[in-house]
C-alpha positions as CSV (number, residue, x, y, z in Angstrom):
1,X,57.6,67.4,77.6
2,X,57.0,64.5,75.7
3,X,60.0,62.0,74.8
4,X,61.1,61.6,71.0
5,X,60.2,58.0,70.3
6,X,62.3,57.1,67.2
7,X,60.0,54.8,66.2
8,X,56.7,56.2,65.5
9,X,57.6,57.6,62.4
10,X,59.7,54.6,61.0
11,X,56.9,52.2,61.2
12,X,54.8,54.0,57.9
13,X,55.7,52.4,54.8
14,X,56.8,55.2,52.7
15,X,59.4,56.5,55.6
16,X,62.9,56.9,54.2
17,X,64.3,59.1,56.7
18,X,64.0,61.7,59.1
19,X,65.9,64.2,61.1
20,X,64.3,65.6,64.1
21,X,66.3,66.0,67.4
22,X,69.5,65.7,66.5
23,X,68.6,62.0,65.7
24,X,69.2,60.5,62.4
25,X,66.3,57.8,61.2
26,X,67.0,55.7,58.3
27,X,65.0,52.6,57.3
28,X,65.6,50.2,54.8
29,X,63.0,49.5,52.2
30,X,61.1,46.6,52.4
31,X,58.5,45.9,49.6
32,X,55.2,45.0,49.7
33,X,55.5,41.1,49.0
34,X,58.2,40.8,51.9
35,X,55.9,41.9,54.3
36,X,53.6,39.7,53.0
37,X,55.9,36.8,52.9
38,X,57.8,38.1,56.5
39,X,54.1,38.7,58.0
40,X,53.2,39.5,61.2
41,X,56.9,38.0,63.7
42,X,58.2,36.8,60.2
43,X,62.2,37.6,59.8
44,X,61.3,41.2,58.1
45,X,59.3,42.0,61.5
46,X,56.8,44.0,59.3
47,X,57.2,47.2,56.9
48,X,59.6,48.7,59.1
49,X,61.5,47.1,62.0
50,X,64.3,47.3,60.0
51,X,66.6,50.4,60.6
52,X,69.4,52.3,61.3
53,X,70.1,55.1,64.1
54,X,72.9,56.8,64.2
55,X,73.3,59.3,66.8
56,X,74.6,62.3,65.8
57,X,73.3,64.8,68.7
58,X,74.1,68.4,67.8
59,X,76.5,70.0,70.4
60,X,75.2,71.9,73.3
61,X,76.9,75.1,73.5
62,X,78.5,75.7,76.7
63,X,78.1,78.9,78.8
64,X,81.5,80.8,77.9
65,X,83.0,80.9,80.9
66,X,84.9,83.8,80.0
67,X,82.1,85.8,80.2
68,X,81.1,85.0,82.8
69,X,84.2,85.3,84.8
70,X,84.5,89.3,83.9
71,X,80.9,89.5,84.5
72,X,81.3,88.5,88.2
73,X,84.5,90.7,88.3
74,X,82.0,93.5,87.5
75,X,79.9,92.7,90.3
76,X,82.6,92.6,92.6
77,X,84.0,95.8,92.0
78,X,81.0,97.4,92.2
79,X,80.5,95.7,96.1
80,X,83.7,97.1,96.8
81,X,83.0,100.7,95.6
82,X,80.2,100.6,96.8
83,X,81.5,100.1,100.8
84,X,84.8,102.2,100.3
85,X,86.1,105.2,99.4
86,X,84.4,108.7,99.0
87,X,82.1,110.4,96.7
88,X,80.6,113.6,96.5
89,X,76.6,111.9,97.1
90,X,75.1,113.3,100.1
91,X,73.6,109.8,102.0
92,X,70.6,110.9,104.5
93,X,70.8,110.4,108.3
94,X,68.7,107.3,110.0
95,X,68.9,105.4,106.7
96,X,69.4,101.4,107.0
97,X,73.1,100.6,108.8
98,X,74.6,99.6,105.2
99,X,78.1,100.2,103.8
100,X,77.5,103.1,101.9
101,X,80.1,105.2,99.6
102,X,81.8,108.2,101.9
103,X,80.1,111.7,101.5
104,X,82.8,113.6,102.5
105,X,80.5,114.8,105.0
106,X,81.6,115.8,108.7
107,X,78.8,115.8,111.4
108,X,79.2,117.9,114.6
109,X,76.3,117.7,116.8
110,X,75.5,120.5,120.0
111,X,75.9,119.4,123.2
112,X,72.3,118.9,124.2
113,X,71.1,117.3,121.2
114,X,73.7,114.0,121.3
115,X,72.9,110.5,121.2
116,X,74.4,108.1,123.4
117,X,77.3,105.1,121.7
118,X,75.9,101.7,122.0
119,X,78.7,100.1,125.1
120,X,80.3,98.2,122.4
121,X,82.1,95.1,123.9
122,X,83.9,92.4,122.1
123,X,87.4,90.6,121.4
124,X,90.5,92.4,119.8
125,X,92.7,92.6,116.9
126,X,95.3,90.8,119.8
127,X,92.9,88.4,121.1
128,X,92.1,90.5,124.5
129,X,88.9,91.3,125.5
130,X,87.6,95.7,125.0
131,X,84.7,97.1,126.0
132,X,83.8,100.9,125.6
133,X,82.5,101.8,128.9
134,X,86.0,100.5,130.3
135,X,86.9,104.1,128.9
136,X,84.3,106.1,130.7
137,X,85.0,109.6,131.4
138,X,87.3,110.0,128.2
139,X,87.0,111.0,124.9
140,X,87.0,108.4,122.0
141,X,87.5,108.5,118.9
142,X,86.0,105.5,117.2
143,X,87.5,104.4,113.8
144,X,86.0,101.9,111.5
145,X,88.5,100.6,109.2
146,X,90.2,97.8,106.8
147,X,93.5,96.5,105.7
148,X,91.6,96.1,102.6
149,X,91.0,99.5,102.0
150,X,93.1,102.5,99.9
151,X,91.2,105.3,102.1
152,X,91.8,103.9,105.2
153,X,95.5,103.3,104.6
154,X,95.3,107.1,103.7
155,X,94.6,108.3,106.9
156,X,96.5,105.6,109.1
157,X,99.2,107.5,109.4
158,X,97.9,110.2,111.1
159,X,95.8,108.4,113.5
160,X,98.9,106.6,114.6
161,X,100.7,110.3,115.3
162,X,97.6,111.9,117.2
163,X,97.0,108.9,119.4
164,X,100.2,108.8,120.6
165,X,100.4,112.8,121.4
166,X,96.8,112.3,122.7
167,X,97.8,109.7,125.4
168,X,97.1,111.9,128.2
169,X,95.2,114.2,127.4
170,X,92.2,111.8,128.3
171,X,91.9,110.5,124.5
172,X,91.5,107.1,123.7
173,X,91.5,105.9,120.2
174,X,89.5,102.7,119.2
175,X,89.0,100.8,116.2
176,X,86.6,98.7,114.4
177,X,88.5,96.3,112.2
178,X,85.6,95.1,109.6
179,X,85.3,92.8,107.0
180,X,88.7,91.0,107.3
181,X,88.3,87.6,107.3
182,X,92.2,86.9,108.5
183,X,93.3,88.8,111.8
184,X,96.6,88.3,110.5
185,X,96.1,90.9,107.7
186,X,94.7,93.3,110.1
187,X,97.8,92.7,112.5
188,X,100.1,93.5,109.3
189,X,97.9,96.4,109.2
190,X,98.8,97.5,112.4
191,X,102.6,97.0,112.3
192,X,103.2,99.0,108.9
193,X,101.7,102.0,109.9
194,X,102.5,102.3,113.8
195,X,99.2,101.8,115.2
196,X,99.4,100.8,119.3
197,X,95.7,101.5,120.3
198,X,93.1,98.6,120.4
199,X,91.1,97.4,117.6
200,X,87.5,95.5,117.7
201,X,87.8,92.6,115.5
202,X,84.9,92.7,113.4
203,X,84.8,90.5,110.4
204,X,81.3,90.3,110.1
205,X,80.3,94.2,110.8
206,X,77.9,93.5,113.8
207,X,79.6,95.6,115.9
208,X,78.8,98.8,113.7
209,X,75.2,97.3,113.3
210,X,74.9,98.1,116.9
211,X,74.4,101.5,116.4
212,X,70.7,102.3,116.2
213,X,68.8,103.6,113.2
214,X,68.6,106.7,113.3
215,X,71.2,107.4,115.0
216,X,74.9,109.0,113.6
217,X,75.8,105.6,113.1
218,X,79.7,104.7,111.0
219,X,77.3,104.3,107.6
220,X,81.0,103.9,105.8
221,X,84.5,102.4,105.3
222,X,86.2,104.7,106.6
223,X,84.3,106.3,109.4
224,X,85.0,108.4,112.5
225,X,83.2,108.9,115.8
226,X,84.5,111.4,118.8
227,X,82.3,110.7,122.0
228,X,82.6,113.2,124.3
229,X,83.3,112.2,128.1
230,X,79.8,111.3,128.8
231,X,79.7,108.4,125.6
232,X,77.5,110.5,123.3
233,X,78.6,111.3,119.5
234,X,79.9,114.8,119.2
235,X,81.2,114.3,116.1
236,X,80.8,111.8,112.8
237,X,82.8,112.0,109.8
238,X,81.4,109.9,106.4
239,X,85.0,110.5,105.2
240,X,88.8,109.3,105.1
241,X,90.3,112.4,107.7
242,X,94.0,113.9,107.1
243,X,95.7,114.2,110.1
244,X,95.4,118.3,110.5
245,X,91.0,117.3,109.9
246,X,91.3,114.7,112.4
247,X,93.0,117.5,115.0
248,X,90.5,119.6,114.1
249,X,87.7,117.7,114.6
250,X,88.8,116.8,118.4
251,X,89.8,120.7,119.2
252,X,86.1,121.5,120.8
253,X,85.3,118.1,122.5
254,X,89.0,117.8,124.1
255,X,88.3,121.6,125.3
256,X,84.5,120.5,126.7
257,X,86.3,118.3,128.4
258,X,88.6,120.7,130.4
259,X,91.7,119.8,128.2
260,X,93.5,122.3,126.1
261,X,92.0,122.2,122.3
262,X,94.6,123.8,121.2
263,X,96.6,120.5,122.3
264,X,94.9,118.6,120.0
265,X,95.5,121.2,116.9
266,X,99.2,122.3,118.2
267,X,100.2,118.4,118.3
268,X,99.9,117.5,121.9
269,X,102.3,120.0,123.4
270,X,101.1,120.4,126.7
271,X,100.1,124.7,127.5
272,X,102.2,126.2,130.3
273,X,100.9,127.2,133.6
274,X,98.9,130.3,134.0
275,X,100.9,131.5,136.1
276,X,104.6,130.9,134.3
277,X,106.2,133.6,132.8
C-alpha cells in the first residue's frame, strides 16, 4: 500500500489545502515574485515549503467488546449443550468418539454378538491407581460423568443406593470423571451425593477415546456401560438413568451371571434358600 506523502500535493502553486487521510494540509501563499526573489534554497524554499499540518486523524472505532463478550457466551453454551444433557436425536452407532447430546437411547446387546471393554487403566479420583481387569469375573457398570453436569447430578443419587446394595452380588461400579480440570470438584462431587466406588480421573476424555470406533463406545455425558463377567458390553445407555432404569438395566446380566436379577430390581435383598420354608 503506498504511504500518504503530505507533500506531493503541497508543492503545486495553486494548492491551498487538502484533506485526505485524516490529514489536514494547509500552505501559505507565496506569490510569484517571492519565489523569484526566495529562488531556488532562498528563505521562502520555493512555492511551497511553507506549511502547516495539523494532525487531526479520525478515530478508529474499536471492536465493541460487548459484543463480543455475548457472542463467545453463545459459543460456549452451545459446547456445553452440545456434550450434556439429552435430546430426542437418534446419533448412529460407530460414528467418531465425540461428546454428542444424549438420545435417550438404551442399547442391549445378545450374548454372542458383544464386543469386548478396552482394559482401561489409569489413576483415581483419590490418587490410587484402577485398572478394569483388576475386576475380572464381575459385572461393571461403567459410568461417565461430571460435577459439571445437571444430568449427571440427576442420577447420582441412585448410583450411590444400587452400588452399595450391589456390593456382593459380584457388581462393581466404576466411574469416568471427565472434563474436570480440578479433582477437588470432582471429590465435592463425590461427598454430596454418597458415592464410595472408584472413579477414573479423566480430565482430558482419553480414557473414553479408548473405546474403538465402532464399537458401543460412552458417545455422551452422561453414559452407562454394564460388562458382563467376561468384560464385553451387554448393555449402553446414551442417557441420564433413574435409579428403578438403572436396576432394570442390570436385572438380565446380574442373572447371566448366576446372581439373582431380581436382586438387582427388588433392591439387593438377598432370595432365600430353595429349600426354606
Amino acid at each position: 500500500m503506498r504511504r500518504h506523502d503530505p507533500y506531493r500535493r503541497a508543492r503545486h502553486p495553486l494548492y491551498r489545502f487538502r484533506l485526505r487521510s485524516g490529514h489536514r494540509v494547509r500552505r501559505s501563499l507565496t506569490s510569484q515574485d517571492d519565489r523569484d526573489k526566495g529562488g531556488r534554497g532562498g528563505p521562502l524554499q520555493g512555492a511551497c515549503e511553507t506549511f502547516h499540518m495539523s494532525l487531526r486523524r479520525t478515530p478508529r472505532r474499536l471492536p465493541n467488546r460487548r459484543a463480543t463478550m455475548y457472542a463467545a457466551v453463545a459459543v460456549s453454551g452451545v459446547v456445553l449443550l452440545s456434550g450434556c444433557g439429552t435430546q430426542d436425536k437418534p446419533s448412529s452407532d460407530g460414528e467418531d468418539s465425540q461428546y454428542l447430546a444424549g438420545t435417550g437411547r438404551v442399547t442391549t446387546v445378545p450374548k454372542e454378538k458383544r464386543q469386548s471393554a478396552p482394559d482401561l487403566s489409569g489413576e483415581t479420583v483419590d490418587g490410587e491407581q484402577l485398572k478394569l481387569s483388576d475386576h475380572e469375573g464381575k459385572v461393571i457398570v461403567l459410568n461417565v460423568w461430571g460435577s459439571w453436569c445437571p444430568p449427571c447430578r440427576s442420577e447420582a443419587p441412585g448410583f450411590a443406593k444400587v452400588s452399595k446394595e450391589m456390593e456382593k452380588k459380584n457388581v462393581q461400579f466404576i466411574g469416568i470423571n471427565t472434563k474436570d480440570l480440578d479433582v477437588a470438584n470432582a471429590k465435592a462431587f463425590d461427598r454430596t451425593y454418597g458415592i464410595t466406588y472408584p472413579s477414573f480421573f479423566d480430565p482430558s476424555g482419553k480414557q473414553v477415546l479408548r473405546f474403538p470406533k465402532g464399537s458401543l463406545n460412552p458417545q455422551t455425558i452422561p453414559s452407562t456401560l454394564v460388562l458382563d463377567t467376561d468384560g464385553k458390553i451387554a448393555v449402553r445407555a446414551l442417557k441420564d438413568l433413574s435409579e428403578e432404569e438403572l436396576r432394570e438395566i442390570l436385572k438380565p446380566v446380574v442373572a447371566e451371571a448366576g446372581g439373582s436379577g431380581d436382586d438387582a430390581k427388588a433392591g439387593g435383598a438377598e432370595s432365600p434358600p430353595a429349600d426354606a420354608k
